[in-house]
VOTOR-269144 format. One record per residue (C-alpha): residue in one letter; z, y, x. Coordinates in steps of 0.05 Angstrom, whole numbers, padded with zeros to 5 digits, always signed. Each point is the difference from the previous one (the first is absolute). Layout:
REM VOTOR-269144
AZYX...
//
This chain:
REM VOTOR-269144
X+00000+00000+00000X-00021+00064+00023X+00065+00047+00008X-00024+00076-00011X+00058+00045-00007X+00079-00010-00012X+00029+00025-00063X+00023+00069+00028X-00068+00004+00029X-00028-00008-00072X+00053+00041-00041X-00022+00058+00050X-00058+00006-00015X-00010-00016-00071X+00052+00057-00003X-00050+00041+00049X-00060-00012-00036X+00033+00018-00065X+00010+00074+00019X-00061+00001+00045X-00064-00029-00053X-00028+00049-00046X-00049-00021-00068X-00047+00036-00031X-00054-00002-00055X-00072+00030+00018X-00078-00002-00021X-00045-00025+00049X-00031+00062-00014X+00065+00043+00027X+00003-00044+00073X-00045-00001+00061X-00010-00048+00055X-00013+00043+00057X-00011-00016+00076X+00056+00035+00038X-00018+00005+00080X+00079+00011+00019X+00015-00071-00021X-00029-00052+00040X+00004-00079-00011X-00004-00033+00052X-00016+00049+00049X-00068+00002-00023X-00030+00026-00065X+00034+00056-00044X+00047-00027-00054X-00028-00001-00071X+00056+00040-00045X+00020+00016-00071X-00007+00073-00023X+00051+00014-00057X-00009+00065-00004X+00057+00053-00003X+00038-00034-00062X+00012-00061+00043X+00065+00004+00041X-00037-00009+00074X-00075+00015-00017X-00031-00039+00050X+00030-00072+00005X-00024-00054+00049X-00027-00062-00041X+00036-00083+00016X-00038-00054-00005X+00015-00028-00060X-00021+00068-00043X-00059+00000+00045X-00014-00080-00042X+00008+00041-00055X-00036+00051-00003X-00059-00052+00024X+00008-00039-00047X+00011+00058-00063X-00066+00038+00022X-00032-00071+00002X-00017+00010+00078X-00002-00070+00035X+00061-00005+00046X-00054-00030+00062X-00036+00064-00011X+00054+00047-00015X+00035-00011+00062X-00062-00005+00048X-00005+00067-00028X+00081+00018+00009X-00018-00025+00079X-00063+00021+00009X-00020+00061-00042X+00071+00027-00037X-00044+00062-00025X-00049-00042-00038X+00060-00033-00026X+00022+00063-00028X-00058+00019-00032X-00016-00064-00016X+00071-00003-00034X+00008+00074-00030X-00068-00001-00037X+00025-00068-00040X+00067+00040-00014X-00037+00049-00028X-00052-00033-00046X+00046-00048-00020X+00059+00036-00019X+00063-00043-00005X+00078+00011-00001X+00025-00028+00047X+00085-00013+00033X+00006+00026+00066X+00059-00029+00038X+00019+00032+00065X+00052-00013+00058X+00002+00031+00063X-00050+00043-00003X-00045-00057-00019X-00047-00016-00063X+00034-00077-00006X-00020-00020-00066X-00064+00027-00044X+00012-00035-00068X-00021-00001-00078X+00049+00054-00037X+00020-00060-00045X+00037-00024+00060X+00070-00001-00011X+00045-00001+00063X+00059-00029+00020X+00038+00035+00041X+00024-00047+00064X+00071+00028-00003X+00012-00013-00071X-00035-00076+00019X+00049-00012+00053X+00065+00026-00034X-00012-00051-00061X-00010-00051+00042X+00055+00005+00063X+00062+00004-00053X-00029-00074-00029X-00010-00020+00078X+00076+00018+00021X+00029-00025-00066X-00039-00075+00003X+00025+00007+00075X-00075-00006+00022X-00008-00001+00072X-00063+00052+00014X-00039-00030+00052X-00058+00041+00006X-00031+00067-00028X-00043+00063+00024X-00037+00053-00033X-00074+00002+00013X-00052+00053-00016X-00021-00045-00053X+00064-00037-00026X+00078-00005+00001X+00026-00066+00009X+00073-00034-00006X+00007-00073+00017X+00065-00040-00015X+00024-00070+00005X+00061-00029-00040X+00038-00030+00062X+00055-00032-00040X-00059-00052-00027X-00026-00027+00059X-00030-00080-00005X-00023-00044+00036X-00073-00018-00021X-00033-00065+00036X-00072+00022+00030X-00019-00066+00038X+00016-00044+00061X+00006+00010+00065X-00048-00031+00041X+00000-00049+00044X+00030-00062-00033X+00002+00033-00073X+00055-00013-00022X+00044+00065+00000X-00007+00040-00055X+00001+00073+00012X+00028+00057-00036X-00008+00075-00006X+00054+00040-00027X-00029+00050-00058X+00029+00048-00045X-00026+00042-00061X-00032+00062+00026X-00018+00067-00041X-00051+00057+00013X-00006+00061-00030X-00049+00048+00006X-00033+00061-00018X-00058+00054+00011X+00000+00071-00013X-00074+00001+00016X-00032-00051-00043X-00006-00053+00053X+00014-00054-00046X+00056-00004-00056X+00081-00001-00001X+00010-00067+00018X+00070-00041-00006X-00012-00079+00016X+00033-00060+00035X-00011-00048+00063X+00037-00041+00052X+00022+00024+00065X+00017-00062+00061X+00043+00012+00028X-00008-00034+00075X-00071+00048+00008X+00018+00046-00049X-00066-00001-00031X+00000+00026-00073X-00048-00025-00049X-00015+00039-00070X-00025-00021-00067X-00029+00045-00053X+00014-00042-00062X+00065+00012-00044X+00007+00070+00034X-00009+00065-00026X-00059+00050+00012X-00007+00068-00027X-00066+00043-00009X+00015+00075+00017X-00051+00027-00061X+00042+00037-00061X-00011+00063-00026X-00048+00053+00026X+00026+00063+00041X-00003+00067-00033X-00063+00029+00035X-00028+00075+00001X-00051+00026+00047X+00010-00002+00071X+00052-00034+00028X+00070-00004-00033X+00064-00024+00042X+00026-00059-00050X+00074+00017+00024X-00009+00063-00026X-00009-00030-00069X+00041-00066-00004X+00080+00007+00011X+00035-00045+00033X+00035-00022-00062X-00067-00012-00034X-00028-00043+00052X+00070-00039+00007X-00002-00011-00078X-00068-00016+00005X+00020-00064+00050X+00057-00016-00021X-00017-00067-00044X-00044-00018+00051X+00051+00007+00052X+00037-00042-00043X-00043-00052-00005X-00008-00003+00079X+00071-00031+00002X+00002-00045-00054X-00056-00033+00033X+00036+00000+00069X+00066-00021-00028X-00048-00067-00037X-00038-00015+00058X+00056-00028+00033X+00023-00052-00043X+00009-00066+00025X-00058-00041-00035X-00049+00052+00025X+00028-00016+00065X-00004-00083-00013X-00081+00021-00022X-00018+00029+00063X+00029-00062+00039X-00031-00056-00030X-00062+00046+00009X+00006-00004+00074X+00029-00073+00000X-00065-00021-00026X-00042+00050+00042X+00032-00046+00059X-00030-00062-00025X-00067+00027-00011X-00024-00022+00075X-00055+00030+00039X-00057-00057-00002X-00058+00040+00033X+00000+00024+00066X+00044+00054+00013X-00043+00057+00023X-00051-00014-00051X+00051-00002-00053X+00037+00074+00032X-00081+00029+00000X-00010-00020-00065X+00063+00035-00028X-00013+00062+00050X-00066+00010-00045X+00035-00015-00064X+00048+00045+00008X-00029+00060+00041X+00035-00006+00067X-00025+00038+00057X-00020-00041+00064X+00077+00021+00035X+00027-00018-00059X-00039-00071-00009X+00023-00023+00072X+00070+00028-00007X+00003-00053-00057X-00032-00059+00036X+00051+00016+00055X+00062-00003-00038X-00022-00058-00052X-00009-00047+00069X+00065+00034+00032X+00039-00021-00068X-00019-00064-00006X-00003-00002-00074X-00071-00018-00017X-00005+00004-00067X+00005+00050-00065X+00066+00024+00021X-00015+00007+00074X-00064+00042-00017X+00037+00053-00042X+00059-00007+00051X-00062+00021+00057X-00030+00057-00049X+00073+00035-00003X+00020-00011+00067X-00073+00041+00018X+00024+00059-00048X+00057+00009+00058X-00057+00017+00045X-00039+00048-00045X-00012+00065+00024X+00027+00043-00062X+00051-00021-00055X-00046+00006-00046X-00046-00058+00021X+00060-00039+00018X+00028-00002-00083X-00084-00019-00007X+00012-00062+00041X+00074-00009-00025X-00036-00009-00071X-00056-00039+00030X+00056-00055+00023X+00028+00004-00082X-00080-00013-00021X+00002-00060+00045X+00060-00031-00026X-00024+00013-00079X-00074-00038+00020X-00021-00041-00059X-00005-00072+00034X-00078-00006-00015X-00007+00068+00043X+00043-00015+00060X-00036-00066+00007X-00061+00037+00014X+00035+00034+00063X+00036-00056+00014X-00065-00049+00009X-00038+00055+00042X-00040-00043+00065
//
């Protein structure tokens, strides 16, 4: 499991952010992509920027990578193109980008942090604030006495994983080899994500896995979970840009979130109850007997093109499948979620931490045809 921050590191700065990230409302028609020659990515090419004009609270904003997706993918632009463009040519980008603003007028949420476009969204998204996301859940954590093994906040997510340490078990996952005839056991416990994005990188997520203890690999699964669309009501909009602070009080918004927030921890306070628990272990029980008949490489290529690993990635799993031992169901997913230790940014690493949960939840018919690859 990849670490990311400690819980101090986290509270910071959610608590940061909070004060820091400004919202507002705007027409495409009211903002300008503009090529600004005083920032410089990379050392090389001016920075493309976002023009919001005097009403906006710094003007001229530098633009993140993930509002750069989404502005590429609003004005129908095709991401290979848009960022040749971004690299090669940022003031065809602009024009390229400004004239589709204008004939296409749309209303759009502009998130900002930093001094930095993050998040260019549909007004009908409705955000959750990451603060209000991590003071529902940490009060369930400490109550439940949920160890918190991992979290971090990304540009694109928060995340908060916890494992119920009182309900460790044993689970059998094969023999040893050699003579065969010693079983072996990992030690798992019921683990818990949670989850959220102020910038429409996916939905509020709450779910459940199984963390091992003796790698401390986590693995997650997305049934019997909880995940939440951010799309309600549409922002009060007027020409121009229009700060959304300005018009929703922090006793509206609160109201506003309150059943949800509610919901957040009945879900957390269920997902720890022990059949859930007995579920996930006869999962990986029989994911240990499901045996690896093909030939090893074959069978680890086959599931690197099934489930969209990268070429580090692929041989990162091949390594640690033949290091464990375990050649079978159990030892594949085991491989998969030791590799999201090695990923190079959090957010990858909860990719491959669900990959491992996918693995496990293989219909029989399916992992046979991975399992026979020659």
């Amino acid at each position: 499991m990849k670490i990311g921050r400690s819980l101090q590191e986290l509270a910071g700065e959610i608590a940061r952010q909070k004060v820091t990230k400004h919202d507002y409302v705007a027409s495409t028609r009211a903002v300008e992509m503009a090529v600004w020659p005083q920032l410089v990515e990379a050392g090389t090419v001016p920075s493309v920027v976002m023009n919001l004009g005097d009403q906006g609270r710094f003007g001229i904003i530098g633009i993140n990578d993930l509002a750069h997706d989404q502005i590429a993918e609003h004005v129908k632009i095709p991401k290979p193109y848009y960022e040749r463009m971004r690299k090669e040519a940022p003031d065809l980008l602009a024009t390229n980008v400004d004239r589709w603003f204008e004939k296409y007028p749309a209303d759009r949420l502009l998130r900002t942090l930093d001094g930095k476009l993050r998040a260019f969204l549909s007004n009908s998204y409705r955000p959750l604030d990451n603060f209000d996301f991590a003071s529902a859940i940490l009060p369930v954590l400490a109550d439940r006495n949920l160890e918190i093994m991992s979290c971090d906040i990304t540009e694109r997510r928060l995340y908060i994983k916890a494992v119920d340490t009182k309900l460790f078990k044993d689970v059998p996952v094969g023999y040893k080899m050699g003579d065969g005839s010693h079983r072996i056991f990992d030690t798992c416990a019921p683990a818990f994500i949670a989850s959220n994005s102020e910038v429409g990188f996916g939905t509020l997520i709450l779910e459940t896995g199984v963390y091992t203890r003796a790698c401390t690999n986590m693995a997650l699964w997305s049934d019997g979970g909880m995940r939440r669309r951010h799309v309600g009501a549409k922002h009060h909009l007027t020409e121009g840009i229009e700060n959304i602070d300005a018009v929703l009080s922090e006793r509206t918004k609160q109201k506003t979130d309150e059943a949800l927030w509610m919901q957040v921890r009945d879900v957390l306070n269920a997902s720890f109850e022990p059949r859930h628990l007995s579920r996930r272990l006869e999962r990986l029980e029989l994911a240990a007997g499901n045996r690896i008949e093909g030939k090893v490489q074959k069978v680890v290529e086959v599931a690197a093109t099934r489930f969209a690993l990268n070429s580090t990635e692929q041989e990162s799993v091949l390594r640690h499948l033949i290091e464990g031992g375990s050649l079978s169901q159990y030892g594949l997913h085991a491989a998969v979620t030791r590799t999201a230790q090695d990923a190079v940014d959090y957010d990858r690493a909860t990719e491959l931490e669900y990959l491992g949960g996918r693995i496990i939840e293989l219909p029989q018919t399916e992992w046979e045809q991975i399992s026979l690859a020659a």
